[in-house]
C-alpha positions as CSV (number, residue, x, y, z in Angstrom):
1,X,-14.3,-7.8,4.6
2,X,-16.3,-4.5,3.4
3,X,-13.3,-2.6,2.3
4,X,-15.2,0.9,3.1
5,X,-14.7,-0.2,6.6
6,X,-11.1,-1.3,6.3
7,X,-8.7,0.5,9.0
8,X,-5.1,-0.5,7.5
9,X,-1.6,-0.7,8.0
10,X,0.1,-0.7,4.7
11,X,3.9,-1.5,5.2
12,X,6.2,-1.3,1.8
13,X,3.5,1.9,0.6
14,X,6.1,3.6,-0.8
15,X,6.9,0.4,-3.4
16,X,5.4,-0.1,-6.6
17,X,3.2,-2.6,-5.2
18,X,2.2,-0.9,-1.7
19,X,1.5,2.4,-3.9
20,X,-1.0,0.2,-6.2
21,X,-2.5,-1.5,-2.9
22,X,-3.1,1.6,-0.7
23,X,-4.3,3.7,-4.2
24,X,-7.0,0.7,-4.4
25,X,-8.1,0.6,-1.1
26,X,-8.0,4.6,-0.9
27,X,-10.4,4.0,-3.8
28,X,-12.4,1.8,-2.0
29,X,-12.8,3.9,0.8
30,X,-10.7,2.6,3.0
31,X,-8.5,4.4,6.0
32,X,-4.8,3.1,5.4
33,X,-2.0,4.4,7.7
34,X,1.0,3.8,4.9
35,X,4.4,2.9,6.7
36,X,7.8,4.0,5.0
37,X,10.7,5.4,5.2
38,X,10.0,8.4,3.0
39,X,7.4,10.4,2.2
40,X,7.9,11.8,-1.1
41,X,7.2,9.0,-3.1
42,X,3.9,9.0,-1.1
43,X,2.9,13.0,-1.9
44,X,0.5,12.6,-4.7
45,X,-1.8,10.4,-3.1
46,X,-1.5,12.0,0.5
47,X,-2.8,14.8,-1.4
48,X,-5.2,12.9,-3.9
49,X,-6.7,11.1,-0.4
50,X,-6.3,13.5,2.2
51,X,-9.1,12.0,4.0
52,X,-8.3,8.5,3.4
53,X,-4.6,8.2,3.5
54,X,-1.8,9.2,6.1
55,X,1.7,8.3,6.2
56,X,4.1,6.8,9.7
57,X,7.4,7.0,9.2
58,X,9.1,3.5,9.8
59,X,12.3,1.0,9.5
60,X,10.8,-1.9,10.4
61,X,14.2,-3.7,10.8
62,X,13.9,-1.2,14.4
63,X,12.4,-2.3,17.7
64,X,11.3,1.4,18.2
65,X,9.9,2.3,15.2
66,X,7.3,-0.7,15.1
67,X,6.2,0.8,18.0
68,X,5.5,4.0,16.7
69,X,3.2,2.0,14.2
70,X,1.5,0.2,16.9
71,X,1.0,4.2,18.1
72,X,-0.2,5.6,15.0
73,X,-2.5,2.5,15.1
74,X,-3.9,3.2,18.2
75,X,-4.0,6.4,17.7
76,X,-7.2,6.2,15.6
77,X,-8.8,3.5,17.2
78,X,-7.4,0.5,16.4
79,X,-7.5,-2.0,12.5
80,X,-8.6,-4.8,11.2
81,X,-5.8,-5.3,8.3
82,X,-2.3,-5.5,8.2
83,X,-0.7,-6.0,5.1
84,X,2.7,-6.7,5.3
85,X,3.9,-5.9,2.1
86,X,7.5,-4.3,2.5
87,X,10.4,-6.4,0.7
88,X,14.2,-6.3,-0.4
89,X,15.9,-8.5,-3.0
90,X,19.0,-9.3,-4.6
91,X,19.9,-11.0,-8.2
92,X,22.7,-12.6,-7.2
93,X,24.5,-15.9,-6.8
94,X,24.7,-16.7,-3.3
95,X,28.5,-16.1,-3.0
96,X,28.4,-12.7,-4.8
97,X,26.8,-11.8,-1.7
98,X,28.1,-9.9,1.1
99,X,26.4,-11.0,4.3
100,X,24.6,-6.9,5.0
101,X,22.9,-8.4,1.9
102,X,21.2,-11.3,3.2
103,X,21.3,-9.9,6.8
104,X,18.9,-6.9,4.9
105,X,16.7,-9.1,3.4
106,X,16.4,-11.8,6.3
107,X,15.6,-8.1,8.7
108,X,13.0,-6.7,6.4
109,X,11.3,-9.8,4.2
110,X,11.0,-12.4,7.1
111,X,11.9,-10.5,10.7
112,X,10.2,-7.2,10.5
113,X,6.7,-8.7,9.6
114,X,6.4,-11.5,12.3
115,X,7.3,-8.8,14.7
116,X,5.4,-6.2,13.2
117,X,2.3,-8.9,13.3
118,X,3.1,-10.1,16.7
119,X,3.0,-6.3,17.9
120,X,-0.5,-5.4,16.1
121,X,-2.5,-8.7,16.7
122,X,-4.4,-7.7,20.3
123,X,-5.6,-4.4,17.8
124,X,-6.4,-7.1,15.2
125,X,-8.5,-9.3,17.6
126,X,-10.3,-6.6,19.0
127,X,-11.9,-6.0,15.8
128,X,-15.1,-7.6,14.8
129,X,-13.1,-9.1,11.8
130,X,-9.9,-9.1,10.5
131,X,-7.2,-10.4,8.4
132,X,-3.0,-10.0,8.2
133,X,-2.0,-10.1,4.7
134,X,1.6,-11.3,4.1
135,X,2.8,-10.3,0.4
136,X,5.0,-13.1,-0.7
137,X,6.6,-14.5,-3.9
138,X,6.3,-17.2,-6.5
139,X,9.8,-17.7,-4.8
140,X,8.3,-18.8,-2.0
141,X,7.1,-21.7,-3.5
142,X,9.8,-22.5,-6.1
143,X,13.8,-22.4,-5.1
144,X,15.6,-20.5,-7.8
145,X,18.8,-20.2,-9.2
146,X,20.2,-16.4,-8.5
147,X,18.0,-15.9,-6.0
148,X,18.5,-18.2,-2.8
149,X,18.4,-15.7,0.4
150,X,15.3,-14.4,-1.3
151,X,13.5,-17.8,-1.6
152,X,14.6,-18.6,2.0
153,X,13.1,-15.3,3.2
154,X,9.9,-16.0,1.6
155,X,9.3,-20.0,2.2
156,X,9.5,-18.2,5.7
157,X,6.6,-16.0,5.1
158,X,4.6,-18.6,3.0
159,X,5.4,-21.4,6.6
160,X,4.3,-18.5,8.9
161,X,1.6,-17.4,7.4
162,X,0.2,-20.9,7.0
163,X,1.2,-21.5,10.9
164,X,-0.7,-18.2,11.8
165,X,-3.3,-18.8,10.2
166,X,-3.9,-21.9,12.0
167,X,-2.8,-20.2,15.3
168,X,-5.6,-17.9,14.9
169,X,-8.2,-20.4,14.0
170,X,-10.9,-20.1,16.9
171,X,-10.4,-16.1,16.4
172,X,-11.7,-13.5,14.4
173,X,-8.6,-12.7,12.7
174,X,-7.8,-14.5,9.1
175,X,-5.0,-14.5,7.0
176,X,-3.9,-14.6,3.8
177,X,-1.0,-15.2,2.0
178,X,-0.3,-13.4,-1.6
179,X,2.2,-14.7,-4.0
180,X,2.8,-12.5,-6.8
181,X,5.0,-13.6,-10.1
182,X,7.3,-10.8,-11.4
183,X,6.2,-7.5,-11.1
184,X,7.4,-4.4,-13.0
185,X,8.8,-2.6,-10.3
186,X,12.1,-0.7,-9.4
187,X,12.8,-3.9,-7.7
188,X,13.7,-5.2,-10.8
189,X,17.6,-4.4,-11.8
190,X,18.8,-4.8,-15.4
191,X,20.0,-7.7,-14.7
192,X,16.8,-9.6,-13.4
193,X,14.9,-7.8,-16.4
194,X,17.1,-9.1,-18.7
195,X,16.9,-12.7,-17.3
196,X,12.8,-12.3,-17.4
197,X,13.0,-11.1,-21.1
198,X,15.5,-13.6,-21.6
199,X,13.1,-16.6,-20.7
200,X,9.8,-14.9,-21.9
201,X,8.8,-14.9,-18.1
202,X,5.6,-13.0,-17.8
203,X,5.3,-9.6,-15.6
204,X,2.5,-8.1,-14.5
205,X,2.3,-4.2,-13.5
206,X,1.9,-3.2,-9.7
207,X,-2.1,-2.3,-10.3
208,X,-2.8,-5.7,-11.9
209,X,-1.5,-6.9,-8.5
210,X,-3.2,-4.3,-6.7
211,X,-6.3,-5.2,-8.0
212,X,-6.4,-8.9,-6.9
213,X,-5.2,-8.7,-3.7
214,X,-7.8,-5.8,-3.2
215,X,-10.5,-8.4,-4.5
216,X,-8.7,-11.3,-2.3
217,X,-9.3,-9.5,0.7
218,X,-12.5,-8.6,0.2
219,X,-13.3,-12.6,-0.7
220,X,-12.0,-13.3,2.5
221,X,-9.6,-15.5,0.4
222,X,-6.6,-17.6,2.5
223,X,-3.9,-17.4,-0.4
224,X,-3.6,-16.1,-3.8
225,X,-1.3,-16.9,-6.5
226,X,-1.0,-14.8,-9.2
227,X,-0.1,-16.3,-13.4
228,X,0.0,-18.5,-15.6
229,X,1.9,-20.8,-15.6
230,X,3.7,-20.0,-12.7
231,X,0.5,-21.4,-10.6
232,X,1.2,-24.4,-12.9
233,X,4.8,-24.7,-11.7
234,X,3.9,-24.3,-8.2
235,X,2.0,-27.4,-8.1
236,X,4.1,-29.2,-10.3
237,X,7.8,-28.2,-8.1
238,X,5.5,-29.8,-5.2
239,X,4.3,-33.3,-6.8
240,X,7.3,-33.6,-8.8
241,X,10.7,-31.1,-8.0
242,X,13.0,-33.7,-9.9
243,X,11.2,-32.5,-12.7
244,X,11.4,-28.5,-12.0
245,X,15.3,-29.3,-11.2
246,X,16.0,-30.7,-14.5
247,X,14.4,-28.3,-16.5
248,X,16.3,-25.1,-14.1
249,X,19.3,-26.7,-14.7
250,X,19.3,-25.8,-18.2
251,X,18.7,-22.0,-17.3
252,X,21.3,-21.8,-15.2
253,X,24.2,-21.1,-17.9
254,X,22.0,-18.0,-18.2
255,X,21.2,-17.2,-14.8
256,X,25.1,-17.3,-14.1
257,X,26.3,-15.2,-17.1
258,X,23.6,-12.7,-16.3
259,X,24.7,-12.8,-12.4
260,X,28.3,-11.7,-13.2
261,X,26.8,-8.0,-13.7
262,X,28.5,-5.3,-11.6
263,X,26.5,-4.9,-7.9
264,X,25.4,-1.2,-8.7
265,X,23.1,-3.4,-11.4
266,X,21.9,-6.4,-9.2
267,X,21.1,-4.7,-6.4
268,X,17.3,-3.8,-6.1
269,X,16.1,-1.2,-3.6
């Protein structure tokens, strides 16, 4: 895809990683309508792209207010990419959490883009080409200790997006599935910082992320993972889990201890 000619929705733009993804294809030339729930966050680059950049004001948890995307979207003539990039997480043990917990991140990290998608994909195949982009995890790939109702959410998006993209096969429409490793965002409480410094886990900034699925998209590219080694453990957790259980086991003293932190802490936005 020539990303000058890119007509976008951008769920999540308000995020450290949605920022990074609609400043990049802003850069590129690209026309993004950026859905969120607030506009400040968004201010600097409304102004910086003026031309290039407006903003919808969404919950995509609400029937209603997908529709006012689909709107917006029609509104100036239709895309050819939706990236659904909007997520919610929680650090937690699964029985620290209430069920609004995993009830909010089931609604926004697995519910709100399949409808979302399902809503925009006549606009999508009435392009000449385009392509849904479902941000995903590591975590979608690899179950982890603390963080169970997130991995479920995003297995989900890694199955559908790999069932969509079959689906769509004799169309015009591609998609790809991104799986970042951990990201420095405000997503990240001080808890599940202090478990990555803990373990020496590697964290990439938002723009790094940007910046590959930018160059993803414009490969036309069906999946990327992003890191080393956590591509390594991705393969390995599917040829030989046994393995990855063992060797989680032993970080799960730490992942409990670090757990026990007060809600206000592990919750992430």
């Amino acid at each position: 895809m020539h990303l000058s000619e890119a007509r976008v929705v951008l769920t999540g733009a308000s995020g450290g990683i949605g920022q990074a993804i609609a400043t990049a294809l802003c850069a590129s030339g690209a026309h993004v309508l950026a859905v969120a729930r607030h506009r400040d966050p968004l201010k600097p680059l409304l102004e910086r792209y003026p031309q290039n950049l407006s903003w919808v004001s969404a919950d995509l948890t609400l029937s209603a207010d997908r529709r006012q995307v689909l709107a917006a979207a029609e509104s100036v003539g239709g895309i050819n990419l939706l990236i659904n990039a909007a997520g919610v997480n929680h650090f937690a043990m699964l029985e620290q959490l209430h069920d609004d917990d995993i009830h909010a991140m089931l609604a926004v990290n697995i519910d709100a883009p399949i409808c979302l998608t399902r809503l925009l994909l006549p606009l999508l195949k009435q392009a000449k080409s385009a392509m849904v982009v479902n941000v995903g995890s590591t975590y979608g790939s690899i179950g982890y200790p603390g963080y169970a109702s997130y991995c479920a959410t995003k297995f989900a998006l890694r199955g559908f997006s790999e069932a969509l993209r079959r689906e769509l096969a004799d169309t015009r429409v591609g998609v790809l599935y991104v799986a970042p490793r951990a990201t420095r965002t405000s997503m990240n409480s001080p808890a599940a910082q202090a478990l990555n410094d803990a373990l020496k886990s590697g964290v990439d900034d938002p723009q790094t992320v940007a910046l590959a699925v930018v160059h993803a998209i414009a490969g036309d590219r069906r999946d990327l993972y992003l890191g080393w080694p956590e591509r390594f453990f991705v393969r390995l957790n599917s040829l030989l889990p046994n393995l990855v259980d063992r060797g989680l086991r032993k970080q799960l003293p730490l992942v409990r201890r670090l757990s026990q932190k007060p809600d206000s802490e592990n919750h992430k936005p």
